[in-house]
C-alpha positions in Angstrom: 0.0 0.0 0.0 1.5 3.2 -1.3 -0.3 4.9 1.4 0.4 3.7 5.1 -2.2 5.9 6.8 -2.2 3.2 9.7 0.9 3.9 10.8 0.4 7.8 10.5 -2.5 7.7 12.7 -0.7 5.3 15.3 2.5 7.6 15.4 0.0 10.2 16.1 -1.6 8.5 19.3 1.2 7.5 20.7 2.6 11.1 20.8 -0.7 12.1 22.7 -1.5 14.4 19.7 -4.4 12.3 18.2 -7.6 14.8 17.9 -11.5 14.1 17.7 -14.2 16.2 17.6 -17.2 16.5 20.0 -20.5 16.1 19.2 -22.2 19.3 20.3 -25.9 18.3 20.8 -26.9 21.8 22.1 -26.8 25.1 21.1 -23.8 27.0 21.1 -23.2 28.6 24.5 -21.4 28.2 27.7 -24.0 25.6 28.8 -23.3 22.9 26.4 -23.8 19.3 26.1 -21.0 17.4 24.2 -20.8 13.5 23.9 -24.5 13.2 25.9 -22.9 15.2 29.1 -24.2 18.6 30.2 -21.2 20.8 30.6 -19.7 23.9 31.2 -17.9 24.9 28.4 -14.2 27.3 28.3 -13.5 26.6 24.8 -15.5 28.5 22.5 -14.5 31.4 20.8 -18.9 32.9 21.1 -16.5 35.7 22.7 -20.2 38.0 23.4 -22.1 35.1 23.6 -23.9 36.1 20.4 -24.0 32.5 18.7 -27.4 31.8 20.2 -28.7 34.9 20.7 -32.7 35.4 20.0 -32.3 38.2 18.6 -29.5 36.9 15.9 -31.4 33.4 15.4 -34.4 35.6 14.7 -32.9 38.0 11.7 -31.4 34.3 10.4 -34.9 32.8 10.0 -36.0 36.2 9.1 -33.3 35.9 6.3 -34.6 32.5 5.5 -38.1 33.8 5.0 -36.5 36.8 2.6 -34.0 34.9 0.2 -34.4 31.3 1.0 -31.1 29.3 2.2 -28.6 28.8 -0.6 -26.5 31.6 -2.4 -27.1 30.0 -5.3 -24.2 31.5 -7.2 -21.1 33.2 -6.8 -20.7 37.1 -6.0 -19.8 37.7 -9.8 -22.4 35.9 -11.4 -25.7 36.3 -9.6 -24.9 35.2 -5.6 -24.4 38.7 -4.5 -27.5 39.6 -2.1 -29.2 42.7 -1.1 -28.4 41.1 2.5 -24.8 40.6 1.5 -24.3 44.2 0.4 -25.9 45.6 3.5 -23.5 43.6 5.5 -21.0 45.1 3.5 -22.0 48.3 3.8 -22.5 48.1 7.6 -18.7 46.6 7.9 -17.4 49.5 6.3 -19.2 51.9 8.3 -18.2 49.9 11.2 -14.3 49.6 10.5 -14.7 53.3 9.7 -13.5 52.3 6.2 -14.6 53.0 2.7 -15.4 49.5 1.7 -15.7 46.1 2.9 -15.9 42.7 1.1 -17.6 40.0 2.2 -16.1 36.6 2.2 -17.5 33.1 3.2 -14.5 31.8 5.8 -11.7 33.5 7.4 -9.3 30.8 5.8 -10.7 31.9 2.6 -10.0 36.1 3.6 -6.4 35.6 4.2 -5.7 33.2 1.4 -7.5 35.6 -1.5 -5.9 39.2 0.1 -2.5 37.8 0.1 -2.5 35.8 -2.9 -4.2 38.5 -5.0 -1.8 41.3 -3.6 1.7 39.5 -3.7 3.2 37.2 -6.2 6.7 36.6 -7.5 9.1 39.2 -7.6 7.7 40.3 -4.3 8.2 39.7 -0.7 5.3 38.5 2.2 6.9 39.0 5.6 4.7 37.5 8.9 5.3 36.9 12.4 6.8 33.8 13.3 3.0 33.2 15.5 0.6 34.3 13.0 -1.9 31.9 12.2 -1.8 28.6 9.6 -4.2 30.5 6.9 -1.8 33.5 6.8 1.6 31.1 6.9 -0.5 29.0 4.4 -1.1 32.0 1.8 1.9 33.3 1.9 3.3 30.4 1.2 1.7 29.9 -1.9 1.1 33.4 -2.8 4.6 33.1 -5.3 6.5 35.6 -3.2 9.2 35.7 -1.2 8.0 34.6 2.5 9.6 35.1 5.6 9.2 35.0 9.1 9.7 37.6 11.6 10.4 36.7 15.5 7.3 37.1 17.3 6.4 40.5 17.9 9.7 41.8 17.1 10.4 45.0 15.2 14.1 44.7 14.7 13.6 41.2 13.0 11.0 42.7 11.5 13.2 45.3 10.0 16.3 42.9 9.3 13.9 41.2 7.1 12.5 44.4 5.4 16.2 45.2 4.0 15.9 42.0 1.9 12.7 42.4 0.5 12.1 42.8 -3.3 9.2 43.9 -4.9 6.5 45.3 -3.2 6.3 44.1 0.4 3.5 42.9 2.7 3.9 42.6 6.3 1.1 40.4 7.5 0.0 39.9 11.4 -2.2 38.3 13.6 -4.2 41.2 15.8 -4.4 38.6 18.9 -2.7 35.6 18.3 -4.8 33.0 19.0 -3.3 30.1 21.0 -0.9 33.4 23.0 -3.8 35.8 23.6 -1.4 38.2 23.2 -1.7 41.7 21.1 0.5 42.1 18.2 2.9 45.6 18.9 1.0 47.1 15.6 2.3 50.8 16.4 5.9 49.7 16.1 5.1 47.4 13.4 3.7 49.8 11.2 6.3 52.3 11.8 8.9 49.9 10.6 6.7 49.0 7.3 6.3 52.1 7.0 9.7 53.1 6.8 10.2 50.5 4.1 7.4 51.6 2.0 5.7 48.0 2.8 2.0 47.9 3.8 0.3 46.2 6.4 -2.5 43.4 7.1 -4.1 42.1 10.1 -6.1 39.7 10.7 -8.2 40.5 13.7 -10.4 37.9 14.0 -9.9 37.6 17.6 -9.8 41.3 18.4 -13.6 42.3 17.1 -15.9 42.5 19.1 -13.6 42.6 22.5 -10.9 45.3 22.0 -11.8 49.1 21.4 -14.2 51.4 22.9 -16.8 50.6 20.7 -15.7 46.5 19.4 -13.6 48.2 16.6 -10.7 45.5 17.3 -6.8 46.2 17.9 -6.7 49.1 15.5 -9.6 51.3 17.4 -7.5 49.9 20.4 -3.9 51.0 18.9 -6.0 54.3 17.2 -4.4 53.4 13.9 -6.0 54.0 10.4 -6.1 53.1 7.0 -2.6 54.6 6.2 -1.1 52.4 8.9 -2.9 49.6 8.3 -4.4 49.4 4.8 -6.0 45.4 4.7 -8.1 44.4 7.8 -9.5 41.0 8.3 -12.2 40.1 10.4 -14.4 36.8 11.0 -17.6 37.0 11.4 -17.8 33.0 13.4 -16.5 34.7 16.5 -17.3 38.0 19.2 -19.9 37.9 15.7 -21.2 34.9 16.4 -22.3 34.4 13.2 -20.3 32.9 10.2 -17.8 34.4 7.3 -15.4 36.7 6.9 -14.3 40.5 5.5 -11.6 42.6 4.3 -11.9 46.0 5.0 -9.2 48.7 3.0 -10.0 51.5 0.1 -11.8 51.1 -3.0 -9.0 50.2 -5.0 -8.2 47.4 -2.6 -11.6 46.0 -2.7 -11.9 46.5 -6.5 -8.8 44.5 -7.0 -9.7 41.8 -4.8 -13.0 42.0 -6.1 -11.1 41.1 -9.7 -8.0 39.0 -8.8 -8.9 36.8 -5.6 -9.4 33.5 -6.8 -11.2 32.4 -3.4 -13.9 35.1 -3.5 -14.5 34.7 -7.3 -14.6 31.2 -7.4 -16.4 30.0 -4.8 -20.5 30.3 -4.2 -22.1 33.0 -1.9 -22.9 32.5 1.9 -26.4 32.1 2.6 -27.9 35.6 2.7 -29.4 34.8 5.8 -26.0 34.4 7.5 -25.5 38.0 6.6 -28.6 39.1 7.8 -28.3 37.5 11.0 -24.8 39.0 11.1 -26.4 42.4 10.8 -28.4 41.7 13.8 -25.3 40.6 15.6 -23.2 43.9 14.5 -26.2 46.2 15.9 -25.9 44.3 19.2 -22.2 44.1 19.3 -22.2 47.7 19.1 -24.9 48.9 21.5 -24.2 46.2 24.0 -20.9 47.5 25.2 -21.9 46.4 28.5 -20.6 42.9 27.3 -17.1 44.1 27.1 -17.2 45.8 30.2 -18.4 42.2 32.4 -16.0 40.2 30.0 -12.8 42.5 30.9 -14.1 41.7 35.1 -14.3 37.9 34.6 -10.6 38.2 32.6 -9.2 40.0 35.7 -10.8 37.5 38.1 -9.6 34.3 36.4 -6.3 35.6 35.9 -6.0 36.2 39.6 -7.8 33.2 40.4 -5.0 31.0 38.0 -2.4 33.4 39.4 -3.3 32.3 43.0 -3.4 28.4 41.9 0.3 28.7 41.0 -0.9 28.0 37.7 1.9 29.3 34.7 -0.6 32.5 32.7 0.4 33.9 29.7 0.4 37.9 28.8 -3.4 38.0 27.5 -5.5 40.7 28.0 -7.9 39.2 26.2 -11.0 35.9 26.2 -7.8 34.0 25.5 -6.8 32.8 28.6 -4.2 29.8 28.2 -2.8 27.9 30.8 0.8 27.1 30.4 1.7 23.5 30.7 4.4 22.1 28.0 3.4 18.4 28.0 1.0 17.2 25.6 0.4 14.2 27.8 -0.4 16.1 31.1 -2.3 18.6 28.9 -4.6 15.8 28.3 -5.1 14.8 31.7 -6.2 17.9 32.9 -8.9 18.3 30.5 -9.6 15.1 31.0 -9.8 15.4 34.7 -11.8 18.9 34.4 -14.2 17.0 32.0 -15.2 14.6 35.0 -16.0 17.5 37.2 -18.2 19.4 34.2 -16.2 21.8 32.7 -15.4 21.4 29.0 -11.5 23.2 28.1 -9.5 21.6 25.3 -5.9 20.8 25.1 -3.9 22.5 22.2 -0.9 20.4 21.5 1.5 20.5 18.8 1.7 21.0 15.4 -1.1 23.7 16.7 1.4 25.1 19.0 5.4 24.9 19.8 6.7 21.6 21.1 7.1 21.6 24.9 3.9 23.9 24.6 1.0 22.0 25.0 -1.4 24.3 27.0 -5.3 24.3 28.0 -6.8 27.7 26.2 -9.1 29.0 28.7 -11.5 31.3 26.4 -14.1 33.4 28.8 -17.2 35.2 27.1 -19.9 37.3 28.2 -22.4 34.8 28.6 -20.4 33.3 31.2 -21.3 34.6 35.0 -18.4 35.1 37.9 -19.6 32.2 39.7 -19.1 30.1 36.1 -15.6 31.3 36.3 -15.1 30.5 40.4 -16.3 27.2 39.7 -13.5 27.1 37.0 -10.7 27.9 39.2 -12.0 25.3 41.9 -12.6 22.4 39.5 -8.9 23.5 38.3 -7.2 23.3 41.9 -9.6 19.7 42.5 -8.0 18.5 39.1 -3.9 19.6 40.2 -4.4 18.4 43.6 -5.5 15.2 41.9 -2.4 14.3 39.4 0.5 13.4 40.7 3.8 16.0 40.7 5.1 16.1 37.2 8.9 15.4 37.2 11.3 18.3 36.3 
């Protein structure tokens, strides 16, 4: 057999990095029931706790009654909606930019931007963190890619006085397995200086950074000249599903012509992007979900703190627990499993060998005695496993 998939999938168990998926039998939420057991749930990224909102599931059947459930078509040919334009519309407004393009995955976002703004002769540069759809589009974009050390401007700028062609520097706004913020002021002063221009993907910062949800550029106060192509998702603080790339109208008119993945690929559902206008309105006049998320952050982080347990520099949902072992990763989620609390273990290839972790990811649909049972079903689960040897 040409193909020994056998052995693939063994290696993989016995390096405690096989994955399988649970069956969510509920709606999204922080109540959940996975494999037939009610539980508590720290691993979804329903940042507002918007995913099963009545308000959102409303405009989606409301969108169902207006245009039916298919797109039927792509954007160019005859998929593009009267709900998808208004979306669009409302993303611009929102990102305080002049257009917006609507996309159907975040995957799919960062793959056309990149591929349809760099190819040979030219130079991709991201940080060594960033996510696998950027790494992956750059990649294949044709340019010349590079990685930057995480977060760092001078690498950053080592790597800008190699570059040919014209140059894009490409980041993560929170990285998602860190929590961390990407240093955008100093990375855009650098690109600047280089004549390179910048993209972010901030699907984790919408919604939960900024006065107002605006993400890590309302948070930094940057603009368009510092930051010309912004990524969002829309399956996140949304709660909905999809993506967008907000920049001028030249950028969206070229994407609009050159990437493949929004040309040739059929529509979202137009009720998706109705729901999703629901979900902005909310996202925007609820800021009173920021304001209880940014409490229970502060109280597990002191809670962890007070365990011993090893935090990482989030100021965001993204609150992972440091452990380095995959195999003791697994335990403790297993163990918090058994006292009701759902958190998954991130092991490598996701993250950095001798990383393994349990990302902790808090929304506002969660209460502060959700989050103290938390911390207590975590010191129940340490006091449980033995010592791990040095």
């Amino acid at each position: 057999m040409p193909f020994d998939l056998s052995s693939r999938l063994a290696q993989r168990r016995a390096d405690h990095l096989y994955r399988q998926r649970p069956l969510l039998a509920s709606p999204q939420g922080v109540h959940v029931s996975v494999d037939g057991q009610p539980l508590l749930a720290f691993c979804s990224n329903d940042y507002l706790g918007l995913a099963a909102h009545p308000a959102v599931a409303e405009a989606m059947v409301e969108g169902v009654r207006r245009w039916g459930v298919g797109g039927g078509a792509s954007h160019l040919v005859v998929g593009h909606s009267a709900a998808h334009h208004q979306l669009e519309e409302a993303l611009a407004e929102f990102t305080g930019r002049p257009r917006a393009l609507l996309m159907s995955s975040g995957y799919m976002a960062n793959m056309g931007a990149i591929t349809a703004l760099v190819g040979q002769g030219d130079t991709v540069l991201q940080d060594r963190l960033n996510h696998a759809s950027l790494l992956d589009a750059g990649l294949l974009s044709g340019g010349r890619f590079s990685r930057y050390l995480h977060n760092d401007a001078q690498s950053l700028a080592q790597r800008l006085g190699k570059a040919t062609g014209n140059t894009l520097v490409v980041s993560d706004g929170v990285f998602s397995m860190d929590g961390d913020l990407a240093q955008l002021p100093q990375i855009c002063a650098t690109a600047r200086r280089s004549g390179a221009w910048v993209m972010v993907d901030d699907a984790h910062g919408f919604g939960c950074l900024g006065t107002t949800g605006g993400g890590i550029v309302e948070h930094y106060s940057l603009g368009l000249e510092d930051v010309p192509v912004l990524v969002g998702t829309l399956g996140k603080a949304f709660g909905t599903a999809g993506a967008f790339i907000a920049g001028s109208d030249e950028l969206i008119e070229t994407l609009i012509q050159f990437a493949r993945p929004y040309i040739y690929t059929t529509s979202q559902p137009p009720a998706v992007a109705w729901a999703t206008l629901a979900s902005l309105r909310l996202l925007r006049e609820e800021s009173w979900r920021r304001e209880h998320l940014a409490r229970l952050i502060a109280q597990f982080r002191a809670g962890a703190s007070a365990l011993g347990l090893q935090l990482m520099d989030s100021p965001t949902p993204i609150q992972p627990l440091l452990i380095g072992d995959s195999a003791r990763a697994l335990q403790l989620s297993a163990g918090l499993r058994q006292r009701g609390i759902l958190i998954t273990a991130i092991r490598p290839p996701t993250v950095p060998q001798g990383t393994a972790r349990l990302r902790v990811t808090l929304s506002a649909a969660h209460s502060e005695e959700d989050v103290g049972r938390l911390l207590e079903a975590l010191q129940q689960t340490l006091n449980s496993l033995p010592e791990m040897e040095p």
